[in-house]
C-alpha positions in Angstrom: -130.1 -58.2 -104.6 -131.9 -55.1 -103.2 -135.3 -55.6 -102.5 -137.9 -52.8 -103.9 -138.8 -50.2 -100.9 -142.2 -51.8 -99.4 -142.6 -47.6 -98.4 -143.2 -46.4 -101.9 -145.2 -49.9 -102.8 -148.8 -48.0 -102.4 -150.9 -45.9 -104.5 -150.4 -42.5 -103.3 -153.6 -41.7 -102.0 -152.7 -44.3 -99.1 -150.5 -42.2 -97.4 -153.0 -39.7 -96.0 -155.3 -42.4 -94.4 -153.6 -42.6 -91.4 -155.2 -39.1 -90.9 -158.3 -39.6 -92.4 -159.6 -43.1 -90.4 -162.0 -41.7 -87.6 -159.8 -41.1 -84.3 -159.6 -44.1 -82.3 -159.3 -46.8 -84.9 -157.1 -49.9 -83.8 -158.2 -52.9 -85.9 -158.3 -52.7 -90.0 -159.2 -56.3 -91.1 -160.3 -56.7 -95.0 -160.3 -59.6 -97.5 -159.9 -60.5 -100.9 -162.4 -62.2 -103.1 -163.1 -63.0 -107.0 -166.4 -61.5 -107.1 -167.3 -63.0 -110.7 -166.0 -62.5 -114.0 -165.2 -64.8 -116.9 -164.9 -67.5 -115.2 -167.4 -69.6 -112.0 -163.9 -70.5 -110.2 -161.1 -69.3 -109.7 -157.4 -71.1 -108.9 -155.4 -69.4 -106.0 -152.2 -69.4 -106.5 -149.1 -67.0 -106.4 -149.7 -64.8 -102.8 -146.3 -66.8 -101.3 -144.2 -65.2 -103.8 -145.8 -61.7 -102.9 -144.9 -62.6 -99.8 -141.4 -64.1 -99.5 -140.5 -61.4 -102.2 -141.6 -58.3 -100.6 -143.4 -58.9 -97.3 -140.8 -61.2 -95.2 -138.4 -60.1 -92.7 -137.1 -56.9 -91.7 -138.6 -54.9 -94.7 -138.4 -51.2 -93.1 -135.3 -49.3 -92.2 -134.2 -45.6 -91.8 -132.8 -46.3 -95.2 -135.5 -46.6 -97.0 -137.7 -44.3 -94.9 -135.1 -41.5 -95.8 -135.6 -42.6 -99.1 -139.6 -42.6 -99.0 -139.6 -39.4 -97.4 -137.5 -37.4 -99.9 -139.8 -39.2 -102.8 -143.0 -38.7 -101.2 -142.4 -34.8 -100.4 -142.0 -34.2 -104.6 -144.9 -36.7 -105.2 -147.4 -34.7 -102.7 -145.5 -30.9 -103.0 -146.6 -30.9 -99.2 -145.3 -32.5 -95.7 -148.5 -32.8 -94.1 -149.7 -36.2 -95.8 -146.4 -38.7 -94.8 -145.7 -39.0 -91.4 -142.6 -40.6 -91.2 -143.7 -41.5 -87.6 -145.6 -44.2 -88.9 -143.3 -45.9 -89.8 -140.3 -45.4 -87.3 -142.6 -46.8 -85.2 -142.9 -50.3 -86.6 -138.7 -49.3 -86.9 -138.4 -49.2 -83.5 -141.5 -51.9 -82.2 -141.3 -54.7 -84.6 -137.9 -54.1 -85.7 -139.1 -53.4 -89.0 -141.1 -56.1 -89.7 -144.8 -55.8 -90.6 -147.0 -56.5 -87.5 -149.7 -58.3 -90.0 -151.5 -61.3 -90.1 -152.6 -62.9 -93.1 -154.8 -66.2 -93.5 -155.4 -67.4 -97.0 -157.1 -70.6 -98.8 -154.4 -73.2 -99.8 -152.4 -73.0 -102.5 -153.9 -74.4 -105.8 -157.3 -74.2 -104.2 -160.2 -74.0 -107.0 -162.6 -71.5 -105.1 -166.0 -70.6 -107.0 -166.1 -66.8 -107.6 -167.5 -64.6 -104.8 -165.8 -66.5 -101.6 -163.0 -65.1 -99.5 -159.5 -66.2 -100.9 -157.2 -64.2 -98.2 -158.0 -61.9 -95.0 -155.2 -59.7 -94.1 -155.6 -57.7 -90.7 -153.4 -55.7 -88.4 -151.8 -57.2 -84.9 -150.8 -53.6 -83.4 -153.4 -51.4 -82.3 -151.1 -48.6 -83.3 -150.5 -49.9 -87.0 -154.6 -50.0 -88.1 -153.6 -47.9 -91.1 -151.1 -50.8 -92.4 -153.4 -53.3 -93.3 -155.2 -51.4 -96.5 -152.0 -49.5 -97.2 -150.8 -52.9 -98.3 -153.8 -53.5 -100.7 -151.7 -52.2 -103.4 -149.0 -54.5 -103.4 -150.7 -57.7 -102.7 -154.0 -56.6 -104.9 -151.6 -57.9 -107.9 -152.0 -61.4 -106.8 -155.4 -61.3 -109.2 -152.2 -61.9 -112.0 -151.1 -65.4 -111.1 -154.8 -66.3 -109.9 -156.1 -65.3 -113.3 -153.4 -66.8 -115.7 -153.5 -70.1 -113.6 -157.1 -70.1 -114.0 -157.1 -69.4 -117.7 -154.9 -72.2 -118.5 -157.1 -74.7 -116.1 -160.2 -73.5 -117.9 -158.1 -74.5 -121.3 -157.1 -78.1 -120.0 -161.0 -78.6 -119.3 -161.3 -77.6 -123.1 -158.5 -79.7 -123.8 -160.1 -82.8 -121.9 -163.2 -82.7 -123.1 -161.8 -83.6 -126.8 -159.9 -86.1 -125.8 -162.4 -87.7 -124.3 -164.7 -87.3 -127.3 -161.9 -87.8 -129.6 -158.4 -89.0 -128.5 -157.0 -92.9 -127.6 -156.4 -93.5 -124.2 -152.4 -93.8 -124.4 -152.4 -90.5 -126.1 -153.6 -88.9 -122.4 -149.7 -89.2 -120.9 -149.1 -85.9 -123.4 -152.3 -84.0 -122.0 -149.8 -81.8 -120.1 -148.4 -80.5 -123.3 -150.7 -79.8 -125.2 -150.8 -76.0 -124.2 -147.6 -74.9 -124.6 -146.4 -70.9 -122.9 -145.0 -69.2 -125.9 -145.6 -65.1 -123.4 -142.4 -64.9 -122.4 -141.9 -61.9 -125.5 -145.2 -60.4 -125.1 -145.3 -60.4 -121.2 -144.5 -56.4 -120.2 -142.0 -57.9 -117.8 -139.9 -60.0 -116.8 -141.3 -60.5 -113.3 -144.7 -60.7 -115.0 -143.1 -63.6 -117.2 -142.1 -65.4 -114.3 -145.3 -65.2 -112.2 -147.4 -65.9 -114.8 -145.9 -68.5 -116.6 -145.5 -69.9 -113.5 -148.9 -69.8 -113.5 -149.4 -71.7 -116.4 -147.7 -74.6 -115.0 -150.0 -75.3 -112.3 -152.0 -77.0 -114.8 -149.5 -77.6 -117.8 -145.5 -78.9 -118.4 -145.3 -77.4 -121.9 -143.4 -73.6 -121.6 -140.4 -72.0 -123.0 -141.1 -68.8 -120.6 -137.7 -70.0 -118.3 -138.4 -67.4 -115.9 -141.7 -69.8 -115.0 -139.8 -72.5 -114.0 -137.5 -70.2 -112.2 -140.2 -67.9 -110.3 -141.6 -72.1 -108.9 -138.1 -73.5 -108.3 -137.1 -70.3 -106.1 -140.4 -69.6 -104.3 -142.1 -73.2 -104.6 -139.2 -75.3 -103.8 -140.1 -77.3 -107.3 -137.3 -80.1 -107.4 -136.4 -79.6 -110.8 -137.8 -77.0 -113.7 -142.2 -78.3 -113.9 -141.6 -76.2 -117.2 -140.4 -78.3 -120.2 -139.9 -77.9 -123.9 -138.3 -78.8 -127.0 -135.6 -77.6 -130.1 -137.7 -76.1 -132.2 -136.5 -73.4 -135.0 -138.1 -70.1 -135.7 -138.2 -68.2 -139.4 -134.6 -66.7 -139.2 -133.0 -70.4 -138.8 -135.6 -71.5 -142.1 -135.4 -68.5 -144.7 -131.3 -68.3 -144.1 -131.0 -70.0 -147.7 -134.3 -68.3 -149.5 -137.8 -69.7 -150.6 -135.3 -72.2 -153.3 -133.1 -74.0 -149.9 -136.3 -74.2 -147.9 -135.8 -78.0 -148.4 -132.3 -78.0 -147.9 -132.9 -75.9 -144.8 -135.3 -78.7 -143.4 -132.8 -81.4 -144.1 -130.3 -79.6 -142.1 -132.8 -79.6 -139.1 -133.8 -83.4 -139.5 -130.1 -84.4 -139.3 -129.0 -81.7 -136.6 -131.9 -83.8 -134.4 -132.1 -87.1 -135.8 -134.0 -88.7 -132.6 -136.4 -86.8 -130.0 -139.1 -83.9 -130.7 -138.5 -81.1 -132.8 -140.6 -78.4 -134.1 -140.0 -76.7 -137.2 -142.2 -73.6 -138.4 -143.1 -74.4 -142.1 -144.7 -71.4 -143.3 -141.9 -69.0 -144.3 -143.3 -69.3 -148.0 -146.1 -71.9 -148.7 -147.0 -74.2 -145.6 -148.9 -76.6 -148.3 -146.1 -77.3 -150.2 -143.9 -77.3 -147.3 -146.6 -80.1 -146.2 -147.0 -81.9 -149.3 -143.5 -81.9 -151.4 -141.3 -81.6 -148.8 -142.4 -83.2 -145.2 -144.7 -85.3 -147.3 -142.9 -86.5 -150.3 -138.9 -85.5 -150.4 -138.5 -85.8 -146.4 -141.3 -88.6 -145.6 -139.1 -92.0 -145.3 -136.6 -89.9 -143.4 -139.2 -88.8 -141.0 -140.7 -91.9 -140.6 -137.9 -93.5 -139.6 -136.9 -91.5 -137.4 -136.6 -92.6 -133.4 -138.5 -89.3 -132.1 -141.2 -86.9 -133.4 -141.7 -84.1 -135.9 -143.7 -81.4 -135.1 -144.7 -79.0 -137.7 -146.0 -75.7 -137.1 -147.9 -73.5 -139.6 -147.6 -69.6 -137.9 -150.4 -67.7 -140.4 -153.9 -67.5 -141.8 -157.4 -68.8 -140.3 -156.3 -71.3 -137.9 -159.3 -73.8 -138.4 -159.0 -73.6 -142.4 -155.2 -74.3 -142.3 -155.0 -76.6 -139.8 -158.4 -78.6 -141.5 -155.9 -78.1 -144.9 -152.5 -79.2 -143.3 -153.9 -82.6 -141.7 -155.5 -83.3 -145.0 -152.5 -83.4 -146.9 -150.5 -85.0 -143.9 -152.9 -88.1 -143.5 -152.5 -88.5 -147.6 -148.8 -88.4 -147.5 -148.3 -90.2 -144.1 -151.1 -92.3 -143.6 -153.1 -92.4 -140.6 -154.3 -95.3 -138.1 -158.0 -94.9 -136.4 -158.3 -95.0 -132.6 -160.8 -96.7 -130.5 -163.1 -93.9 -130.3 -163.1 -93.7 -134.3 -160.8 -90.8 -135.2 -157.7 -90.3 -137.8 -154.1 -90.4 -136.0 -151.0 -89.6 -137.4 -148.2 -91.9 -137.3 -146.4 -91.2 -134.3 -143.7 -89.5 -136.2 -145.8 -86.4 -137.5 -147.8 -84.2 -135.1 -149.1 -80.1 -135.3 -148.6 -77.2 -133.2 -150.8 -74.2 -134.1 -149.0 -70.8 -132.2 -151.1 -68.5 -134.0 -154.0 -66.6 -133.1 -154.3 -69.4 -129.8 -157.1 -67.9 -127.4 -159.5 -69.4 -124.8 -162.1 -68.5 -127.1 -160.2 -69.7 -130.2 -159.5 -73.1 -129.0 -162.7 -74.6 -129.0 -163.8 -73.9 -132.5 -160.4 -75.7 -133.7 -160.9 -79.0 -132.2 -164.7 -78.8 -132.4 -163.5 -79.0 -136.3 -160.8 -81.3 -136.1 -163.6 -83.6 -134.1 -166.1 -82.7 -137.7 -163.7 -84.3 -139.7 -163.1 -87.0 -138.4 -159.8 -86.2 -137.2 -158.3 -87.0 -133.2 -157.1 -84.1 -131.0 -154.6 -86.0 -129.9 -152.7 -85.1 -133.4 -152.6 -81.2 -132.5 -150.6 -79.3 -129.5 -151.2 -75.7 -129.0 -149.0 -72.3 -128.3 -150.5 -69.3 -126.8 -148.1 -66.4 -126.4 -150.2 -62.9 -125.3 -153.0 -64.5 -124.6 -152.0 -66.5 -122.0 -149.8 -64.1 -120.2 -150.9 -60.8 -121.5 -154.3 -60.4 -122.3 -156.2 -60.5 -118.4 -156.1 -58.0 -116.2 -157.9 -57.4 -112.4 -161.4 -57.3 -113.9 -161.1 -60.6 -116.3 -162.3 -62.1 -112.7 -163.1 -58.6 -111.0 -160.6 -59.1 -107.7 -161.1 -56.7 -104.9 -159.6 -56.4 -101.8 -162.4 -54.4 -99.6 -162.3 -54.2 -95.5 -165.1 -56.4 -93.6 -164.3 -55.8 -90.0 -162.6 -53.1 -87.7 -162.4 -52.3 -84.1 -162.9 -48.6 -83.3 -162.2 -47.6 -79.4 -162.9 -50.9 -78.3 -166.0 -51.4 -80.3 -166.0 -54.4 -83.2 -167.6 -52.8 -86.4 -169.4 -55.0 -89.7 -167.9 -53.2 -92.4 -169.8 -53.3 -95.6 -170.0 -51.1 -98.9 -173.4 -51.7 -100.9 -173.8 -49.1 -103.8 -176.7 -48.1 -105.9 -175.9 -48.4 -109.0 -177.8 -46.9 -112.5 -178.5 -49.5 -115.3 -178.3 -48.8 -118.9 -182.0 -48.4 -118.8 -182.1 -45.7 -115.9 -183.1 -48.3 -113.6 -181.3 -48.4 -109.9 -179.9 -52.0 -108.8 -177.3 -52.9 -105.9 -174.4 -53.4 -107.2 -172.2 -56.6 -107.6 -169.3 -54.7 -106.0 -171.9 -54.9 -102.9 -168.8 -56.2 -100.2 -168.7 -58.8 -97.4 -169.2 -57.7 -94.1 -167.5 -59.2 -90.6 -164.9 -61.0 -90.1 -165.0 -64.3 -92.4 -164.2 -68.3 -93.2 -164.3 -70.4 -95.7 -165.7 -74.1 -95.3 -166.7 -76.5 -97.4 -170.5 -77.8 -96.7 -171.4 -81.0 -98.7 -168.4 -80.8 -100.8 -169.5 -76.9 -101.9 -167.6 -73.6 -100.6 -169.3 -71.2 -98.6 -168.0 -68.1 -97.2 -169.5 -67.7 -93.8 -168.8 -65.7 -90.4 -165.5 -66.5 -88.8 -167.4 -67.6 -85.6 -168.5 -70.7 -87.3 -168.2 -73.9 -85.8 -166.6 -76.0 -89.4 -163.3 -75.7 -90.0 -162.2 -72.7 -91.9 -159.6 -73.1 -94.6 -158.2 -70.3 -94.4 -154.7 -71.0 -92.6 -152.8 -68.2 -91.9 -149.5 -68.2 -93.9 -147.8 -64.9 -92.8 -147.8 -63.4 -89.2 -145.8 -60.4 -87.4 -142.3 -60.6 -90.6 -142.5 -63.9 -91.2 -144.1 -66.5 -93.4 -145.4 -69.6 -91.3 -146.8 -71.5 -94.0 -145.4 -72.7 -97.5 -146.5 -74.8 -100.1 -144.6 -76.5 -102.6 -145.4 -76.4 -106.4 -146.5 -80.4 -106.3 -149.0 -79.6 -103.5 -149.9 -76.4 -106.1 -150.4 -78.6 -108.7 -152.0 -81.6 -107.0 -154.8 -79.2 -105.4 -155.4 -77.7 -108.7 -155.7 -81.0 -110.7 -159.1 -81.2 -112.6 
């Protein structure tokens, strides 16, 4: 498969800074930090793709320069900004390969916000211009490191009602209980494989394949981290009309008489489907069964449904109370609410499951745009600024530090204020500090890509493991 052109991977403006750094620059070196956002910490995770995927090996060739040149002539309308030059050199030096080092924090790392996460810097005197020109490209690393840190900041949710609320055998299914329904709403399919790998840094439950593709190719996972289950959608229920509704879930129960299986039950009335049919017509049948139902209502206000739904279940099926003093469903019957699943929404549904009296062990979740969609650079304001540089032989601090105007006409510095000289990060009494490179403590940055080639991998277990709460 043809790999994108690296040449044309840059917003256009890049291509005149070769002219515009002051003569006599020979050492770009900048780095990559959360500076804040929605959440205090952020999980690192997804740069190795970035870089086996686009960065690795022999990545410029006449080919593509001939290519790049021809585009970048109509883009500009001039030939005075892209110097093919530039590039033929690296052609002809390197062989094509990117004389860059990059240093970044390990894999699945949990970094508070406002720390270094990755330093990139040229190795070639000549090739200072190379090391912001690839900003562009590797500035979309915020997209993994956001997703996987919005579905961490869920399992916290998660955890902290089970540990209010849930039995202590019902903690093997944690990992399930958020459940990547993006694959639809991502705007890609590369976007549905980087984030809903993503997701699984911190969760099994996904039917976004590409997830569990994106960490088997470039994460060596053994076998796919993403799981799921049958489960039927509203075409498969309505074939037979709002009259063979019944029928319809008959058919399903027999199709998979062991194992999970979800059915959506609210093609026409969700109660009823609850109470006359799961709960009255269908009950023996699912209560013997060797395996688990899962039924999922897909409209209306999540809490009042859901508070409606377990009502009528526990009166049909029963319900046993756990150690901690909350209603459990047999084993046969659980919930999965997919609609209208947010960070923000989540905690208002068990906080009222946990009001009535009612475990969150009996409720999994599905989050489709939310999860894969709804973030973007600022959700935990990534930037990728330059810190250091070397200018005829002289090391430079680099640092931005704006004035800003508050709503009330009052000046401030900014928080987009940058970092300045070259950087670590250690860990000091078990916090992380970002600190001058010449430090003594270890830095934990390790550099992962140098000069083409990618000297240092992680696998998805050691992703996962480094990530665990």
């Amino acid at each position: 498969m043809t790999k994108e052109n690296l040449i044309l991977l840059a917003d256009a403006y890049k291509y005149s800074h070769h002219k515009l750094y002051i003569p006599g620059t020979e050492y770009i070196y900048s780095y990559l930090e959360s500076r804040g956002g929605k959440f205090d910490e952020t999980v690192f995770y997804g740069l190795q793709y970035f870089l086996k995927e686009y960065l690795a090996g022999v990545v410029f060739t006449k080919e593509k320069l001939d290519e790049a040149e021809t585009m970048l002539t109509e883009v500009f309308g001039r030939k005075d900004v892209f110097d093919r030059s530039r590039f033929e050199y690296i052609i002809e030096k390197h062989g094509g390969k990117l004389p860059i080092r990059i240093k970044a924090v390990p894999e699945g790392t949990v970094v508070p916000v406002r720390n270094v996460l990755m330093t990139i810097e040229n190795t070639d005197p000549e090739c200072f211009w190379l090391t912001n020109f690839l900003e562009t490209l590797l500035m979309q690393v915020w997209y993994p490191c956001t997703v996987a840190s919005v579905s961490r900041e869920i399992k916290k949710i998660v955890k902290k009602y089970y540990d209010e609320t849930a039995s202590a055998a019902a903690y093997a299914g944690i990992d399930f209980v958020l459940n990547d329904f993006g694959f639809r709403g991502a705007s890609s399919v590369e976007s549905a494989g980087i984030g809903g790998s993503a997701h699984l840094v911190s969760f099994s439950g996904s039917d976004t394949i590409p997830g569990s593709l994106f960490a088997k190719r470039y994460y060596n996972a053994p076998t796919a981290p993403g799981l799921s289950i049958p489960a039927t959608e509203h075409s498969v229920v309505t074939l037979l009309g709002e009259k063979g509704e019944l029928d319809i879930f008959k058919h399903i129960l027999d199709t998979y008489p062991t194992g999970t299986i979800a059915c959506v039950s609210d093609s026409y009335n969700i109660f009823r489907a609850c109470e006359e049919y799961w709960g009255t017509e269908l009950k023996e049948k699912i209560l013997k069964r060797d395996g688990t139902l899962v039924i999922r209502p897909d409209s209306g206000d999540p809490v009042q449904t859901l508070l409606r739904i377990f009502s009528i279940l526990m009166d049909k099926f029963g319900y046993t109370t756990n150690e901690k003093g909350y209603k459990v469903l047999p084993p046969q019957v659980r919930v999965i609410q997919g609609d209208g699943i947010s960070y923000s929404s989540i905690p208002g549904i068990f906080e009222a499951l946990k009001q009535a009296g009612i475990s969150a062990e009996n409720l999994v979740l599905g989050m489709g745009g939310a999860l894969l969609q709804r973030v973007n650079r600022d959700t935990q304001e990534f930037a990728l600024k330059c810190a250091y540089a070397m200018v005829n032989g002289q090391p430079i601090d680099v640092q931005k530090m704006p004035v800003e105007m508050d709503a009330n006409g009052q000046l401030r510095t900014s928080f987009k204020k940058s970092k300045a000289g070259k950087l670590a990060l250690i860990k000091e009494n078990n916090e992380f500090k970002t600190v001058a490179a010449s430090t003594q403590a270890t830095n934990l940055l390790q550099t992962v890509f140098e000069n083409g080639e990618v000297v240092r991998t992680y696998t998805f277990d050691e992703v996962r493991k480094a990530a665990t709460l």
